[in-house]
C-alpha angles and dihedrals in degrees: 000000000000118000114179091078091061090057085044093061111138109147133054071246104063095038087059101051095041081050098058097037088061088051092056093052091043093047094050091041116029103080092196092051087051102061097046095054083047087054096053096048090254117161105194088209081066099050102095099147130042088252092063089055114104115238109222104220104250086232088078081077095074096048114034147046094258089200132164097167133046085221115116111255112253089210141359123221120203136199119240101247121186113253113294096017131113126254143219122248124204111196104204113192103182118033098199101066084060093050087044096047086057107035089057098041093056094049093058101046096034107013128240122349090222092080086054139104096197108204119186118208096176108129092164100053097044095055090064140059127249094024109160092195092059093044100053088039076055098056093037086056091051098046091043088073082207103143081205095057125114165105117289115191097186107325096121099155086056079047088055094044097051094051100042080059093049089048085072092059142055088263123157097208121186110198101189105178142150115271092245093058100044093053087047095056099046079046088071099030148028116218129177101200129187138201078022130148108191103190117176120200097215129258134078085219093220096302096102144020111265126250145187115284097231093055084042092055092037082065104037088052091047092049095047095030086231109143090216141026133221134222147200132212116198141119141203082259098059137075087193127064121202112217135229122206097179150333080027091278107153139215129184135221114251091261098055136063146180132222128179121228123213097252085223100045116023100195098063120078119226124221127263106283089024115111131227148112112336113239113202128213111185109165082196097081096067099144093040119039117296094192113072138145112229122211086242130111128207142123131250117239127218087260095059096245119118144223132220107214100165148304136279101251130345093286111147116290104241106199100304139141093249129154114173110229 
């Protein structure tokens, strides 16, 4: 399938018909897909509007070959499960349509990598394997040509330090990190950066108790002196990330949507303001499944942008931007 359109989309239009041209070819070609429209009755020479298209449960993750290729997987990603619990697995095919999906996402919402120092404060990634987090903050940190960029497992005085350097310079600096980490970095110091985008990626890990997010961004402002901070929304499960630039409110890349499910019945669509089940369309994911209901749970404002405001149930929690409210 052709998969430059999908990265051209500039119009509701075009959305739509690059939508429901991906449906046909996973349909046809994801076995697993398949199955589950079969199972709901669903005729894809029926399916005309988004709403007609059948959300795959994120959960089939865990337990199935979500394929819509025959072509072996250049990587796997994989979620980070608690001990004992089973984890998702992402079978990317072709890496490029990932590096393409952030790099151009991140052009549009921050501008080029390139003006960047792209610091990664992610412990708990990078002491793991198949992380797609750490692979695309590695490749951030690469493109960004900044001999300062970098990943930090817990070396915050050599962190303090850095920053305190590039305090002194005209420096654009990204600091995307796990929640844990950032508060326990502010714990230990008081910054007042400038020129300075914090950007969490959501989840304590295990490692604290989990708070609001807006608790969790009043400290982290007032540990950076930053006056806002920045999120990120992607899973194990996605090739696309939406993008928060303060008080966690999202917006999506052209290529990627997001629907909200009725929690009691999952085939019927809420209103904007109106909170449920949160229903991701990531074109992206064009050789796995790019319809699939999170565990999340959030609303949809006038604007189009989106907000995050818990889970389901306590499952663990798989890169996300999640704060339990």
């Amino acid at each position: 399938m052709e998969h430059k359109a999908i990265f051209d989309i500039q119009t509701k239009e075009d959305f739509l018909i690059q939508a429901l041209r991906v449906f046909h070819f996973q349909y046809h070609n994801n076995v697993v897909y398949r199955s589950f429209c079969s199972y709901l009755n669903v005729d894809p020479n029926t399916v005309l509007t988004l709403e007609q298209i059948p959300f795959l449960p994120i959960e089939f993750f865990k337990s199935k070959s979500i394929l819509s290729t025959t072509k072996t997987p250049e990587i796997i990603f994989t979620s980070s499960g608690t001990t004992g619990s089973e984890t998702s697995k992402h079978f990317v095919s072709d890496l490029s349509l990932y590096e393409r999906s952030y790099l151009k996402a991140f052009d549009h919402f921050y501008g080029s990598i390139e003006d960047y120092c792209v610091i990664a404060l992610l412990p708990s990634y990078l002491e793991r394997t198949g992380s797609s987090l750490i692979y695309m903050a590695d490749d951030l940190i690469k493109k960004s040509n900044h001999p300062k960029s970098g990943f930090f497992l817990n070396e915050y005085e050599q962190l303090h330090q850095l920053l305190l350097e590039l305090q002194k310079t005209d420096t654009k600096i990204l600091i995307i990190g796990v929640s844990f980490a950032l508060l326990e970095f502010t714990e230990q110091y008081q910054m007042s950066l400038q020129n300075t985008i914090i950007m969490e990626t959501g989840g304590m890990k295990g490692r604290r108790k989990e708070i609001v997010r807006q608790e969790l961004h009043e400290i982290l402002s007032n540990g950076f002196g930053v006056t806002k901070i920045h999120s990120e929304y992607g899973m194990t499960e996605l090739l696309s990330q939406a993008y928060s630039k303060g008080e966690g409110v999202f917006n999506c890349p052209a290529w990627m949507k997001i629907m909200v499910r009725d929690t009691e019945d999952p085939l019927t669509y809420l209103n904007t303001g109106k909170s449920g089940g949160i229903n991701v369309i990531d074109l992206a994911n064009i050789n796995s499944c790019s319809f699939i209901a999170t565990q999340d749970l959030g609303k949809i404002n006038q604007d189009n942008t989106f907000e995050i405001i818990g889970r389901f149930d306590n499952s663990d929690i798989r890169g996300c931007n999640l704060m339990v409210l």
